[in-house]
Each structure stands twice: as C-alpha cells, then as structure tokens.
C-alpha positions in Angstrom: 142.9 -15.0 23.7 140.3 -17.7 21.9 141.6 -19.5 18.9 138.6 -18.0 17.0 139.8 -14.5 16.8 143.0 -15.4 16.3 143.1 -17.1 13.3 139.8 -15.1 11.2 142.6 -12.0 11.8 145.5 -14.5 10.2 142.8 -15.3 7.1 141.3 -11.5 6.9 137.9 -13.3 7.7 135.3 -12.0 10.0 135.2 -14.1 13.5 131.4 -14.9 12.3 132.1 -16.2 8.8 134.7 -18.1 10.1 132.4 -20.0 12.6 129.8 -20.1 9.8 132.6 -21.7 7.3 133.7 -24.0 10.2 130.6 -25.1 10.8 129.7 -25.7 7.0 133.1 -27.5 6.5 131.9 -30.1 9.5 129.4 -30.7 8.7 130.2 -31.7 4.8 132.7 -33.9 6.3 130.4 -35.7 8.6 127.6 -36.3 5.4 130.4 -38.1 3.3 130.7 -39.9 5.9 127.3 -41.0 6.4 126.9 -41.5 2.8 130.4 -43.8 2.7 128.8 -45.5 5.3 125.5 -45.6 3.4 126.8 -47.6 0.5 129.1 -49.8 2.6 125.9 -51.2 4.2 124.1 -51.2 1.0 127.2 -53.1 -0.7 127.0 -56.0 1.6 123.6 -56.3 1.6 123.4 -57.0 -2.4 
C-alpha cells in the first residue's frame, strides 16, 4: 500500500487534497527559501 492513502485515511483527508496540501506546503517552503536567499545576496551587496 502507497504512503498517500495511508495517511489522508489517518487525517480524514481526501487522497487528492492531501497531494494538493503537500504540494502547497512545498512549495511555500521552497519560496522562503528563495526569498532568505534573496536578501542574503542583497545584504552583501549593500
């Protein structure tokens, strides 16, 4: 059995809006990320 269904049955959520929430969640993560490293660069080049 795929991890996917397994946990949207243990958090009642459907096996779509769990990928769709996943997803989101990612790619939040990886945009403060490119932001951080955003105002690094800008930082050192003041």
């Amino acid at each position: 059995m795929s991890a996917i269904p397994k946990i949207s049955s243990m958090l009642n959520m459907g096996k779509e809006n769990l990928e769709k929430e996943s997803l989101k969640t990612y790619l939040h993560v990886k945009l403060r990320r490119c932001e951080s490293e955003i105002f690094n660069i800008a930082k050192k080049n003041r």
